[in-house]
N, CA, C and O atoms as a MOPAC input file, in Angstrom:
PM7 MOZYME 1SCF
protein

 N    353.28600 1    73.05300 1  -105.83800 1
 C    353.63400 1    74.20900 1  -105.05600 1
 C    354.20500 1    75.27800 1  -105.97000 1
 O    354.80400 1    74.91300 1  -106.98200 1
 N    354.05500 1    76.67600 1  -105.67200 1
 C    354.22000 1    77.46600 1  -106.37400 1
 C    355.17900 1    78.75200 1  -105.46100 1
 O    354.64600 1    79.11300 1  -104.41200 1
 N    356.25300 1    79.28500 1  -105.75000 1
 C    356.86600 1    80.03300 1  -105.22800 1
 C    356.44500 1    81.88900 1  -106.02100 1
 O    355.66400 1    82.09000 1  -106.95100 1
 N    357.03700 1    82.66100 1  -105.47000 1
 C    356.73600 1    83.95200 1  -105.44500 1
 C    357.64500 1    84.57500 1  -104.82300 1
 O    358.38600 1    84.11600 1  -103.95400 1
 N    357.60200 1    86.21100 1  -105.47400 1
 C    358.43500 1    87.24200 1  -104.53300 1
 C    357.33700 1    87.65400 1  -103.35400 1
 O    356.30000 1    88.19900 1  -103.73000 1
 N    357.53100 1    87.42000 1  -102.00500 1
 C    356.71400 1    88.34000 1  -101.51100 1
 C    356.98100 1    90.00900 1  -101.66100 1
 O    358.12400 1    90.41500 1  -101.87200 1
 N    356.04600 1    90.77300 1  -101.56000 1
 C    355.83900 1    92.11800 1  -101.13100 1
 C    354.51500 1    92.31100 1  -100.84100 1
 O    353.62100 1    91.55200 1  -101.21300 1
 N    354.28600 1    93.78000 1   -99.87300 1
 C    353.39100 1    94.11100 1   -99.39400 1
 C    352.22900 1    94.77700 1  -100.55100 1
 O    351.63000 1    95.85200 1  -100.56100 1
 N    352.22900 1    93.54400 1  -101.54000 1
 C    350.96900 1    94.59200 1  -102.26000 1
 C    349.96100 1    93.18300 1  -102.52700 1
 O    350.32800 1    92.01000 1  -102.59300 1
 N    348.54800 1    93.75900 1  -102.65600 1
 C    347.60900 1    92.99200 1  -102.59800 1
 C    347.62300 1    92.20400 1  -104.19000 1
 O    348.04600 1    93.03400 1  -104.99500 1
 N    347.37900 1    91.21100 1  -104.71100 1
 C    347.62100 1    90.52000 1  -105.97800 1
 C    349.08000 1    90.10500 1  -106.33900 1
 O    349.35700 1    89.38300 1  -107.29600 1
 N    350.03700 1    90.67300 1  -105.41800 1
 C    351.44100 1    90.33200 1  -105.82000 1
 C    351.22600 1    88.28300 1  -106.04000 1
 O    351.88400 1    87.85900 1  -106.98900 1
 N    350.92400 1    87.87800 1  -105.74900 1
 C    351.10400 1    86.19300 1  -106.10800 1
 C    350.27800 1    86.05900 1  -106.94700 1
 O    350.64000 1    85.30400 1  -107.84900 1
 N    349.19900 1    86.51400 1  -107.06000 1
 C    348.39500 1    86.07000 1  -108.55600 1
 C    349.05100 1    86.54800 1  -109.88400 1
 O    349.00200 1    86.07100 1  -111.01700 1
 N    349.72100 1    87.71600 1  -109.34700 1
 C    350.71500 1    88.19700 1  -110.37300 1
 C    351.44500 1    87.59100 1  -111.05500 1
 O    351.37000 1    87.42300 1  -112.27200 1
 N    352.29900 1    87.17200 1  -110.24800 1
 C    353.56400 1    86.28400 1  -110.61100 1
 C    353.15500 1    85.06500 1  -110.82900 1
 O    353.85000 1    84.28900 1  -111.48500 1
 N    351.71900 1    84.63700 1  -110.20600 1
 C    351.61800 1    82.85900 1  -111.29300 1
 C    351.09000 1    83.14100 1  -112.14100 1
 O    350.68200 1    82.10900 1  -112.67300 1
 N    350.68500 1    84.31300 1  -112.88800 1
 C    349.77200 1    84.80000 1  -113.82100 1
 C    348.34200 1    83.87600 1  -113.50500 1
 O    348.10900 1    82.97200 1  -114.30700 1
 N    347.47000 1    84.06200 1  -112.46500 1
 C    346.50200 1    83.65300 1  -112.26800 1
 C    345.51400 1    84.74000 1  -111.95000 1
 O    345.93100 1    85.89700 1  -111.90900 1
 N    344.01400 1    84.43900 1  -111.67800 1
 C    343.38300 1    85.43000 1  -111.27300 1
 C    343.28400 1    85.93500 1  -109.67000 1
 O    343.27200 1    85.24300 1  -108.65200 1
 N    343.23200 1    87.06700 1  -109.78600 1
 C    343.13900 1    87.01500 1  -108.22100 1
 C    342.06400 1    86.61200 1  -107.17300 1
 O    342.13300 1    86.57900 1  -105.94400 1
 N    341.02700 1    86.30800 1  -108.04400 1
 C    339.76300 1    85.41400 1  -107.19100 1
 C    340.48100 1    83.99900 1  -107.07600 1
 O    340.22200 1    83.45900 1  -106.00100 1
 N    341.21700 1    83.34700 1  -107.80500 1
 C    341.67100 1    81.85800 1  -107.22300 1
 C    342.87400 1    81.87300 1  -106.34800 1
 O    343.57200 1    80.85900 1  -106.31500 1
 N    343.26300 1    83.14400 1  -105.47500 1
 C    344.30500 1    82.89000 1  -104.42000 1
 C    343.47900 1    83.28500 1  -103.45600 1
 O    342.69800 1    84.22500 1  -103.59700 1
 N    343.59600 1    82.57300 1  -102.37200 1
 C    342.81200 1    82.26900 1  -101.45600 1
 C    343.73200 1    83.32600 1   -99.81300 1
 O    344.76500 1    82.90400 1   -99.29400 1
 N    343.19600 1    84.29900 1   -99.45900 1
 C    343.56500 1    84.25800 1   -98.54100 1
 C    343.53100 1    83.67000 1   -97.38100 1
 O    342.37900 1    83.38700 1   -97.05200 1
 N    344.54100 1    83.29500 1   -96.43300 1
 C    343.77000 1    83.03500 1   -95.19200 1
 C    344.09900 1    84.16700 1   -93.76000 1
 O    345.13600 1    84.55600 1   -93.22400 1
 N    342.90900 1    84.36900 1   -93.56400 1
 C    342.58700 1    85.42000 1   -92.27700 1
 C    342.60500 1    84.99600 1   -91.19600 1
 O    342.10700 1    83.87600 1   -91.07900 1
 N    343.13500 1    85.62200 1   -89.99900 1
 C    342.86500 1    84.91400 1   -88.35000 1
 C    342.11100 1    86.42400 1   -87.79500 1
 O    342.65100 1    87.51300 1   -87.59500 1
 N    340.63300 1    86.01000 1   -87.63400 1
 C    340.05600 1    86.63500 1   -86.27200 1
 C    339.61300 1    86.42600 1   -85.11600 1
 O    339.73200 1    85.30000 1   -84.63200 1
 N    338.99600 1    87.46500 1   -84.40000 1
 C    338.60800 1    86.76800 1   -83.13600 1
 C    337.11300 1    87.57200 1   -82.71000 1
 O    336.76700 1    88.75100 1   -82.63200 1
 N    336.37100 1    86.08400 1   -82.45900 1
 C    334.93200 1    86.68200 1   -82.12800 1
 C    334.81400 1    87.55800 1   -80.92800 1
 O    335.88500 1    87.77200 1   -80.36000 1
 N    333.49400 1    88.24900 1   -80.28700 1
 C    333.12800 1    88.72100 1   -79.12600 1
 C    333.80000 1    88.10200 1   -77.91400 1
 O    334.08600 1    88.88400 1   -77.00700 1
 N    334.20700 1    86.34200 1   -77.70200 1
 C    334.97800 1    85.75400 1   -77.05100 1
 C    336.12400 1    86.02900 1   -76.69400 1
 O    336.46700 1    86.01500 1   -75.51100 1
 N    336.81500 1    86.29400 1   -77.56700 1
 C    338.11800 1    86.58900 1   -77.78700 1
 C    338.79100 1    85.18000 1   -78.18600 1
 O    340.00200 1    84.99200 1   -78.06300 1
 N    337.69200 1    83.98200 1   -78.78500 1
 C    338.04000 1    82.98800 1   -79.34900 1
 C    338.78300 1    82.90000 1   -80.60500 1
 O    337.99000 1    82.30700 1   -81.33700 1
 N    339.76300 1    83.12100 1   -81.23900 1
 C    340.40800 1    83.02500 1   -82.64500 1
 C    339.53400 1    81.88200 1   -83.40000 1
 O    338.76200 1    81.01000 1   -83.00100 1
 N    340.01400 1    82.29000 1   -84.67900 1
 C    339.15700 1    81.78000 1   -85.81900 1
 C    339.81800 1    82.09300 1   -87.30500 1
 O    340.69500 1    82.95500 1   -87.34300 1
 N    339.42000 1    81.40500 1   -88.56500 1
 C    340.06700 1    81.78000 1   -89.12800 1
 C    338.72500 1    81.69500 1   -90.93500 1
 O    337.81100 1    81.07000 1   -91.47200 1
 N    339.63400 1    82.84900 1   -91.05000 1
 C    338.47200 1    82.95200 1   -92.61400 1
 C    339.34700 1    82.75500 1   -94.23600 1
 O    340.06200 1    83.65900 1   -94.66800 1
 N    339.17200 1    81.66100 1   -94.86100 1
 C    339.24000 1    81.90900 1   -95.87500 1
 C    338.43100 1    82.72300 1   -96.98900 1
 O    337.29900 1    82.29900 1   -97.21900 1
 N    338.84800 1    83.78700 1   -97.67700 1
 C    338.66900 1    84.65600 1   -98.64300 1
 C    339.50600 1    84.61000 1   -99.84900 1
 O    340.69400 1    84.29200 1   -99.90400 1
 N    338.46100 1    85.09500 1  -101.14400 1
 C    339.29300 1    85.19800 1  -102.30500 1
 C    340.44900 1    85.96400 1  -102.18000 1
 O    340.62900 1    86.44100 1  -101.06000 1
 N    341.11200 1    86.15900 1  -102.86400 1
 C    342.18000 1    87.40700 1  -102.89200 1
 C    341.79200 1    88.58500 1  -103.50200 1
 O    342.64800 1    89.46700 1  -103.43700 1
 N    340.52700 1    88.94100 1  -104.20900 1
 C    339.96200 1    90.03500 1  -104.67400 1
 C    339.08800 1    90.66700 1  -103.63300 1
 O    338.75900 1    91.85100 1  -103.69000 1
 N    338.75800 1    89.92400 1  -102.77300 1
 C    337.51700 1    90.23800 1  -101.97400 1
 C    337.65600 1    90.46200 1  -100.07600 1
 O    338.66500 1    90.29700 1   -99.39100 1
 N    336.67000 1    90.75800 1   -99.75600 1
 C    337.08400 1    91.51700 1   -98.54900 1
 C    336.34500 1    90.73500 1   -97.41300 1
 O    335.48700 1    90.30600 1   -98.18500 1
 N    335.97900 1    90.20400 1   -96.22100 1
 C    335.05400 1    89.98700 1   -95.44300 1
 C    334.17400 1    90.95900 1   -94.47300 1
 O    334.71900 1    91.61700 1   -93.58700 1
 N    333.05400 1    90.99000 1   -94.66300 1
 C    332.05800 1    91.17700 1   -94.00100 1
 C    332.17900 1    91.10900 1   -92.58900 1
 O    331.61100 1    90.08500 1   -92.20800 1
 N    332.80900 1    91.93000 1   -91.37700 1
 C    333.13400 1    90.91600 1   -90.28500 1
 C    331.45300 1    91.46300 1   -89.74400 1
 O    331.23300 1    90.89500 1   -88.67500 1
 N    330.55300 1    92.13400 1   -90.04500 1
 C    329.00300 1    91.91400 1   -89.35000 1
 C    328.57900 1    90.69800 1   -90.17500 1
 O    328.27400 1    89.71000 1   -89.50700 1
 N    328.51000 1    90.59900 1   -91.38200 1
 C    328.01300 1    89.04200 1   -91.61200 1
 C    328.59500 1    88.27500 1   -91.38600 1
 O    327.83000 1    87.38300 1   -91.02100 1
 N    330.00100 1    87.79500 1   -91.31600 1
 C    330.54600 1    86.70100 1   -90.48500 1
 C    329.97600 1    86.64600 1   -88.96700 1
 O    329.58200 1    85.51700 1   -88.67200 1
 N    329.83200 1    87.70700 1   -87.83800 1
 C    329.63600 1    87.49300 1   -86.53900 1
 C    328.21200 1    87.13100 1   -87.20700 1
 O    327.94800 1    86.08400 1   -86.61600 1
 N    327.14100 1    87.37500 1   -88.08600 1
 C    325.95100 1    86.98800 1   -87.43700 1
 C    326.02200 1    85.12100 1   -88.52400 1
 O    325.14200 1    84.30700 1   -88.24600 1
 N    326.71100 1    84.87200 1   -89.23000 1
 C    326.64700 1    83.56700 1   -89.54200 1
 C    327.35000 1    82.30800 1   -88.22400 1
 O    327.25800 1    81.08800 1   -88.09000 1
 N    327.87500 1    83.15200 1   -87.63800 1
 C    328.61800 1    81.88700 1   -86.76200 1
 C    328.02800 1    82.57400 1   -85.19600 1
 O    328.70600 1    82.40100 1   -84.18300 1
 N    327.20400 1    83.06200 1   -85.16500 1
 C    326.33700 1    83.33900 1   -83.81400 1
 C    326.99100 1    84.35100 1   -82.54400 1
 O    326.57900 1    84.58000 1   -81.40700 1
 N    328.59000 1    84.98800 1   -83.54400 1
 C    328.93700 1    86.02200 1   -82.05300 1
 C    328.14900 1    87.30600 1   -82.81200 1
 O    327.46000 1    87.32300 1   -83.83100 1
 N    328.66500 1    88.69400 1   -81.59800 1
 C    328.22800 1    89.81800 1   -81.61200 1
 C    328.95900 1    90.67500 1   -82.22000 1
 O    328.62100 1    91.82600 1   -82.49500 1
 N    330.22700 1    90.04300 1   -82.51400 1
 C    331.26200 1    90.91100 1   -83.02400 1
 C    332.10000 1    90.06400 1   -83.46300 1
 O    332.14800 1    89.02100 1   -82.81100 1
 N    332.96100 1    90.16500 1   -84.57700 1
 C    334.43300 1    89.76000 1   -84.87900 1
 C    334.83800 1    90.68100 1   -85.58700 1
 O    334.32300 1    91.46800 1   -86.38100 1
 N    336.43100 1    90.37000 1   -84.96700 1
 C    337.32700 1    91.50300 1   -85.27200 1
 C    338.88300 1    90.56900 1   -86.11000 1
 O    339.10800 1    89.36100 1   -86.03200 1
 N    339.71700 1    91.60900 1   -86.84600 1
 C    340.59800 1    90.66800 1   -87.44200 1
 C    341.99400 1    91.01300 1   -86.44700 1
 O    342.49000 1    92.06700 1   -86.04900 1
 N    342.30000 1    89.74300 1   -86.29300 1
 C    343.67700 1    89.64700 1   -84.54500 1
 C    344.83600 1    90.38900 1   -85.34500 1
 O    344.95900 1    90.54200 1   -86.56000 1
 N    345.78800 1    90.87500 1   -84.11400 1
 C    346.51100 1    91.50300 1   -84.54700 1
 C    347.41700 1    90.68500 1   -84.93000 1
 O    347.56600 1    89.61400 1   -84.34200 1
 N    348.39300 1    91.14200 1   -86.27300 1
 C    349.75800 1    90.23900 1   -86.26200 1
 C    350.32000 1    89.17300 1   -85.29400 1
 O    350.42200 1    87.94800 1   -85.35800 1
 N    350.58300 1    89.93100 1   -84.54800 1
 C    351.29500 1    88.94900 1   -83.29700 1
 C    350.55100 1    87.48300 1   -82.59400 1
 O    350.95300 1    86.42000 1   -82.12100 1
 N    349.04600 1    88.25200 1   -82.89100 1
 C    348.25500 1    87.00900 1   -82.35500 1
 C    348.11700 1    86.02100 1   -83.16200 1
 O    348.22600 1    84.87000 1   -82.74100 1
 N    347.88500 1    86.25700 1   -84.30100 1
 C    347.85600 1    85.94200 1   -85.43000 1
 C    349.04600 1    84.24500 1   -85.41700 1
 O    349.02300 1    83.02000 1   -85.54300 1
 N    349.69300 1    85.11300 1   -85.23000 1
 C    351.12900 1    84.24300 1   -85.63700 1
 C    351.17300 1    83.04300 1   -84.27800 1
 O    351.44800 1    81.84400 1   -84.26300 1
 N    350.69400 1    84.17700 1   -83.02200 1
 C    350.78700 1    83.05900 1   -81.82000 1
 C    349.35000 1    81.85600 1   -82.02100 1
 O    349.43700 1    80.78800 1   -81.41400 1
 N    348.60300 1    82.02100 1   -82.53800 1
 C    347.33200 1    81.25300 1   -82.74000 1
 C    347.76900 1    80.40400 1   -83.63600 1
 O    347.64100 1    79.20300 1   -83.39700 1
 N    348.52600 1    80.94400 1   -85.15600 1
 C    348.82600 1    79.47900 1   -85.83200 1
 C    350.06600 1    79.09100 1   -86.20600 1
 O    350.39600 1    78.15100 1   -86.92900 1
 N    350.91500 1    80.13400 1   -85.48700 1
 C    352.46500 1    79.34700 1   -85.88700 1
 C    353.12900 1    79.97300 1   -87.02900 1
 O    354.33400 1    79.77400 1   -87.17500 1
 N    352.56000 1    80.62200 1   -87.76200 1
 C    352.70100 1    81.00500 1   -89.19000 1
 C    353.17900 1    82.61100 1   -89.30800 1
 O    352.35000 1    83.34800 1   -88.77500 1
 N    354.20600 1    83.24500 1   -89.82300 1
 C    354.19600 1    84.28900 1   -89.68900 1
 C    353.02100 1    84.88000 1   -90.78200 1
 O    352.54400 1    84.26800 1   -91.73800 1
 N    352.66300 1    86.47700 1   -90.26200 1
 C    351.76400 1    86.95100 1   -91.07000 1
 C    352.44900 1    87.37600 1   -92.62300 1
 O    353.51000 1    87.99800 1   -92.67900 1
 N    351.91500 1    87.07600 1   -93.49500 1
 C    352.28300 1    86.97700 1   -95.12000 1
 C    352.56800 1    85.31200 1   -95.53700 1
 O    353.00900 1    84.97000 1   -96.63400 1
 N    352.25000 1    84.45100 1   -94.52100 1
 C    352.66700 1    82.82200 1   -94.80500 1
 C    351.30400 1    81.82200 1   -94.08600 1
 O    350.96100 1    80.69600 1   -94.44600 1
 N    350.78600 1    82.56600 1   -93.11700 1
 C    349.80400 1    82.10500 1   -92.73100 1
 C    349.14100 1    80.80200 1   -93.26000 1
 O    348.80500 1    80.97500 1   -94.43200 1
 N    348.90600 1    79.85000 1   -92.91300 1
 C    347.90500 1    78.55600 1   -93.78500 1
 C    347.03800 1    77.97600 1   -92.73600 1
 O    347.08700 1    77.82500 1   -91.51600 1
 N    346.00900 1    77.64300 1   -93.95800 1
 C    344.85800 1    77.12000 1   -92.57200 1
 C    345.41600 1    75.83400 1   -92.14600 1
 O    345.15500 1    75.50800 1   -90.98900 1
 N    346.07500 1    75.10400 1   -92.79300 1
 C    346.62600 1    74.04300 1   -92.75300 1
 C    347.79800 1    73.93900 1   -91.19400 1
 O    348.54800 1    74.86800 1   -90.89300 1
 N    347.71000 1    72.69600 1   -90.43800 1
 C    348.87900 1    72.71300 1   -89.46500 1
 C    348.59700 1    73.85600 1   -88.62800 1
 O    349.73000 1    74.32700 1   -88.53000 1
 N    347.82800 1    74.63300 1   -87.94600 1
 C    348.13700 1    75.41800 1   -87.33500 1
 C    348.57400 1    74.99000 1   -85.82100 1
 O    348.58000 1    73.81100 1   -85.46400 1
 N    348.96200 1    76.14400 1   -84.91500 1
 C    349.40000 1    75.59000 1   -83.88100 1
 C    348.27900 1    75.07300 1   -82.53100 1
 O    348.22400 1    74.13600 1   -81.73400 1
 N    347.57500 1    76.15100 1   -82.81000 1
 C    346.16400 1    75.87900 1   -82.41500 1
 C    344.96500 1    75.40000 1   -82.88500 1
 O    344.82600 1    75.96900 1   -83.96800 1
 N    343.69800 1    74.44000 1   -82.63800 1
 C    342.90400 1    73.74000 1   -83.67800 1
 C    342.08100 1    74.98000 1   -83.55000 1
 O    341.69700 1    75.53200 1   -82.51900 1
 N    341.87000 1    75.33700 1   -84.89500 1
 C    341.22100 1    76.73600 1   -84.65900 1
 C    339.72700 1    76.57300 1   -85.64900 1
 O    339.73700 1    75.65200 1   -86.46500 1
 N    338.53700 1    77.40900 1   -85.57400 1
 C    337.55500 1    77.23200 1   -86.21000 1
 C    338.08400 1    77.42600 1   -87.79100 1
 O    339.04300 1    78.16500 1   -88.01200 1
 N    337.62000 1    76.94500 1   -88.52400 1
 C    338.05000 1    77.21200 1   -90.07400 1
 C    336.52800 1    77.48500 1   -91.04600 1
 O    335.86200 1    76.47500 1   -91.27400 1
 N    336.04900 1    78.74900 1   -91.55800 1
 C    335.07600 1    79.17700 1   -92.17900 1
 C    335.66300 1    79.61800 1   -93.99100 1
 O    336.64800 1    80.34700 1   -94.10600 1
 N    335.23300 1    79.30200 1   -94.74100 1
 C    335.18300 1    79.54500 1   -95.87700 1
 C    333.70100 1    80.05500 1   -96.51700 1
 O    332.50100 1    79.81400 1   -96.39300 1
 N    334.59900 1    80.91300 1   -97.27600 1
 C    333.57800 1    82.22300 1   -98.20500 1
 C    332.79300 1    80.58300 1   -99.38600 1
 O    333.31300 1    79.92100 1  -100.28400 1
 N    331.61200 1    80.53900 1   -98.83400 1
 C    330.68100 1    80.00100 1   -99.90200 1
 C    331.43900 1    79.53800 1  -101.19200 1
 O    332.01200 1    78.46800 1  -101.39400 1
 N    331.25600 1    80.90700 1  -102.22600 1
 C    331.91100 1    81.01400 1  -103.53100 1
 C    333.18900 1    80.28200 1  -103.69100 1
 O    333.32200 1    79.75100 1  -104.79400 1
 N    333.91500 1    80.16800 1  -103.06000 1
 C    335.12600 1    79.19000 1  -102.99000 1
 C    334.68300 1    77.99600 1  -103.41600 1
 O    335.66500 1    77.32900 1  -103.74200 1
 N    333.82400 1    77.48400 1  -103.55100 1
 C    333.53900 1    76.18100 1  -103.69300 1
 C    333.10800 1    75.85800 1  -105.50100 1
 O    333.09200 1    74.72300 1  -105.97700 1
 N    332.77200 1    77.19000 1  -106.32700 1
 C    332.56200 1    77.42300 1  -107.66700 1
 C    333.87400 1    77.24700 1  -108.18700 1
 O    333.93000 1    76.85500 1  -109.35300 1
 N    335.15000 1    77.48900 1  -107.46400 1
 C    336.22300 1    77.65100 1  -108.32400 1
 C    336.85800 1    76.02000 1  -108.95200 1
 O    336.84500 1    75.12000 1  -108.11200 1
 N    337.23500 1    75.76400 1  -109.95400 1
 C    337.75400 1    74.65400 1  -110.54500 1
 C    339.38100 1    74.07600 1  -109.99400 1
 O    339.97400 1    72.99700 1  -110.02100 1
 N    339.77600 1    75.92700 1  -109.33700 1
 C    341.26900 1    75.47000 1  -108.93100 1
 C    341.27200 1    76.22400 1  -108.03500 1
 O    340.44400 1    77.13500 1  -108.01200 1
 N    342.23600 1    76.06200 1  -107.00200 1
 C    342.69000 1    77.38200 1  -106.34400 1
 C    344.08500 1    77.32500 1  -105.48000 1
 O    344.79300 1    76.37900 1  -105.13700 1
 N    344.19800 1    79.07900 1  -105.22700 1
 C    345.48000 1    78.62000 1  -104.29700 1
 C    346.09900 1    79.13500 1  -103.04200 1
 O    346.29200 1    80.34400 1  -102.90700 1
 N    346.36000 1    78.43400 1  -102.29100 1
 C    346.61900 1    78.99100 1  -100.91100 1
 C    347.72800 1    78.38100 1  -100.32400 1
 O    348.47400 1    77.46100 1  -100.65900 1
 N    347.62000 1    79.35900 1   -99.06500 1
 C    349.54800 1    79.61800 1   -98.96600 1
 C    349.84300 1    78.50300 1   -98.16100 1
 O    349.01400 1    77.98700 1   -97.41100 1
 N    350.79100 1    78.19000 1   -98.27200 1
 C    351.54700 1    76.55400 1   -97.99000 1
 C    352.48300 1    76.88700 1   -96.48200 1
 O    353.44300 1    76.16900 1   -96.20000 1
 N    352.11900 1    77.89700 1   -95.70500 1
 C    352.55600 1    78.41700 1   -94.60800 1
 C    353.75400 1    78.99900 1   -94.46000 1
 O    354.09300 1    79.26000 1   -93.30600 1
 N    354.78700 1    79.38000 1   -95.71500 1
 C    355.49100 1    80.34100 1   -95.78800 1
 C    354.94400 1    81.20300 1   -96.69100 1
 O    353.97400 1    81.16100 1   -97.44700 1
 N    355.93300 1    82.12400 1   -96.39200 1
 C    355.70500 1    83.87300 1   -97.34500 1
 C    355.90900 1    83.13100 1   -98.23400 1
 O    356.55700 1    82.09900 1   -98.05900 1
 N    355.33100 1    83.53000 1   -99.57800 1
 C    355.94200 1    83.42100 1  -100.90600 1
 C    355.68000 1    81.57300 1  -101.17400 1
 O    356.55300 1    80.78800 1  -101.54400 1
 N    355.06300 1    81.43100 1  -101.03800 1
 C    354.76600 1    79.46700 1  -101.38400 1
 C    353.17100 1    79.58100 1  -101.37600 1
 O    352.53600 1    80.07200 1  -100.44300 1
 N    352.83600 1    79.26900 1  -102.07700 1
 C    351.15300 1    78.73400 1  -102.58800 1
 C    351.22200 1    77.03200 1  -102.84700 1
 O    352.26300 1    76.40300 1  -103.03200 1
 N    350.23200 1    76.62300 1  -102.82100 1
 C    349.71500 1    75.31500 1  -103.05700 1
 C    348.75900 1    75.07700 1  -103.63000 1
 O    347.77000 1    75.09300 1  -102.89700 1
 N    348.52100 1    74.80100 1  -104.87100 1
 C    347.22000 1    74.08000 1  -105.83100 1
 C    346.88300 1    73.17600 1  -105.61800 1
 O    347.46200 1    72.09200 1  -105.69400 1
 N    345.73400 1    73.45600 1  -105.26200 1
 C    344.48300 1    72.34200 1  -104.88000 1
 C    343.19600 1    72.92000 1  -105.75100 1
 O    343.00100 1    73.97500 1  -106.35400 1
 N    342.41300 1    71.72500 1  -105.52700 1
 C    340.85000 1    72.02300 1  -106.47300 1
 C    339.99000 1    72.02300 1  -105.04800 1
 O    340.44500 1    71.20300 1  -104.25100 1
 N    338.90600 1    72.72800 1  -104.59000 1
 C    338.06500 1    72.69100 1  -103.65800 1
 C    338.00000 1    71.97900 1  -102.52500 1
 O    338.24100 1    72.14600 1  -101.32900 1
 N    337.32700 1    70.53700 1  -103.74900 1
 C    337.57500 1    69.24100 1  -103.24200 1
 C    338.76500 1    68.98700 1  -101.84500 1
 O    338.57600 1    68.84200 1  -100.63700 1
 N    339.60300 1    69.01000 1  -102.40900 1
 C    340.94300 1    68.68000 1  -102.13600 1
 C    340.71200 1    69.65800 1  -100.75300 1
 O    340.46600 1    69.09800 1   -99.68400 1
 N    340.80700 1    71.21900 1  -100.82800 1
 C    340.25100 1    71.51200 1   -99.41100 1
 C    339.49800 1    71.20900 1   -98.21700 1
 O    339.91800 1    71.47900 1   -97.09200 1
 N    338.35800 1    70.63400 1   -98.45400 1
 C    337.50900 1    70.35500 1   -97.88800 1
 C    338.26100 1    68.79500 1   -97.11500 1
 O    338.48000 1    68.60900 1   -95.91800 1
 N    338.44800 1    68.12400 1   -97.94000 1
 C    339.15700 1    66.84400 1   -97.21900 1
 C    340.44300 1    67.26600 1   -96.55600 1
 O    341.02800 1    66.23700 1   -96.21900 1
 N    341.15200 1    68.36200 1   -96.21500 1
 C    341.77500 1    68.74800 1   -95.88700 1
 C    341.31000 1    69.12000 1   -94.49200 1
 O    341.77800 1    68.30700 1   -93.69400 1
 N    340.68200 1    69.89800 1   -93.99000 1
 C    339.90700 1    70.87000 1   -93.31700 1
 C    338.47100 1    70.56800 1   -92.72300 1
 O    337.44100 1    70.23700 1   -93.31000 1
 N    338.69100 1    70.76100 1   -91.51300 1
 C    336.59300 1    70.78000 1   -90.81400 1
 C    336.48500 1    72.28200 1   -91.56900 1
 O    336.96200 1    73.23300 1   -90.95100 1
 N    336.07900 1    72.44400 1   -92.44500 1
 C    335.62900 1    74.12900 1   -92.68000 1
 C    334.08700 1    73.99400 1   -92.81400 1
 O    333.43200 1    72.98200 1   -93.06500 1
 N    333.62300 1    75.41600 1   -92.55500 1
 C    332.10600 1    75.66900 1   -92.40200 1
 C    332.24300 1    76.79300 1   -93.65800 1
 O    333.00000 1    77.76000 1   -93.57800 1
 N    331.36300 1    76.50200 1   -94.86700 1
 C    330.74300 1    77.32400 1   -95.68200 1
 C    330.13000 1    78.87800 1   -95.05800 1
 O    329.18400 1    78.99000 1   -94.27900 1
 N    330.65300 1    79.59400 1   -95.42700 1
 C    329.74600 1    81.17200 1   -95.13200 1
 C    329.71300 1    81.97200 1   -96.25500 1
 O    330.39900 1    81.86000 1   -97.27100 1
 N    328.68900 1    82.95800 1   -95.94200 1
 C    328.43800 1    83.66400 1   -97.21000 1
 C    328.92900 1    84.92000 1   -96.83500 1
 O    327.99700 1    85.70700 1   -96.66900 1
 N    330.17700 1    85.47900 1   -96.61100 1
 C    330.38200 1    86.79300 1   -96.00000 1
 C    331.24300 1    87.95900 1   -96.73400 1
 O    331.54700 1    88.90700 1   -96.01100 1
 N    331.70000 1    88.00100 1   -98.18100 1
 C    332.19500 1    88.26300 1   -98.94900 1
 C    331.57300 1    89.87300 1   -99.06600 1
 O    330.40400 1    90.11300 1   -98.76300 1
 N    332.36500 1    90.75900 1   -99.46700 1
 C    332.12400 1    91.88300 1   -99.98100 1
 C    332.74600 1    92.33900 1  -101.19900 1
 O    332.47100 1    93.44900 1  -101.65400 1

């Protein structure tokens, strides 16, 4: 486990572990055309596609939930978020490319805490579905 200052800037934790910012993993909560929540892992350099995400997982639309929902869907405040434990069993999709990396790291469900794991180690973690939705 790895600690950090949070602040509101994008790379602040790759910063401070001196890592790259493609191996911190965000995790995202949206919600399809349903209004079903869901959740996307992304690099930390990179952005999601929410038209190629809705057409890989078969809605018409997804949108990214607001804070509040966010937090009510997995328990986690927003900046601590983890796909891990949430409060709700929620869909779990990962960006393809995630699976090239040798290490990576994602947030351990507080602000400011990461967790190193290798792919692997995700996947046995997680029902996640591979997508290719990266920008």
């Amino acid at each position: 486990m790895y600690h950090y200052e949070k602040e509101d800037i994008t790379g602040t934790a790759a910063r401070s572990l001196g890592v790259d910012e493609h191996m911190v993993i965000k995790t995202l909560v949206m919600r399809d055309d349903t209004g079903k929540p869901l959740v996307v892992l992304m690099h930390g350099d990179r952005q999601v596609s929410t038209r190629k995400l809705a057409k890989a997982i078969g809605a018409k639309t997804v949108t990214p939930s607001s804070p509040r929902d966010a937090q009510k869907y997995t328990g986690y405040m927003v900046g601590g978020i983890s796909p891990f434990g949430t409060r709700k069993e929620l869909r779990i999709y990962v960006e393809k490319s995630i699976f090239d990396l040798s290490r990576l790291y994602v947030n351990g469900g507080r602000r400011g805490l990461l967790v190193e794991m290798t792919p692997n180690d995700l996947v046995k973690c997680l029902n996640a579905t591979a997508v290719n939705v990266a920008t």
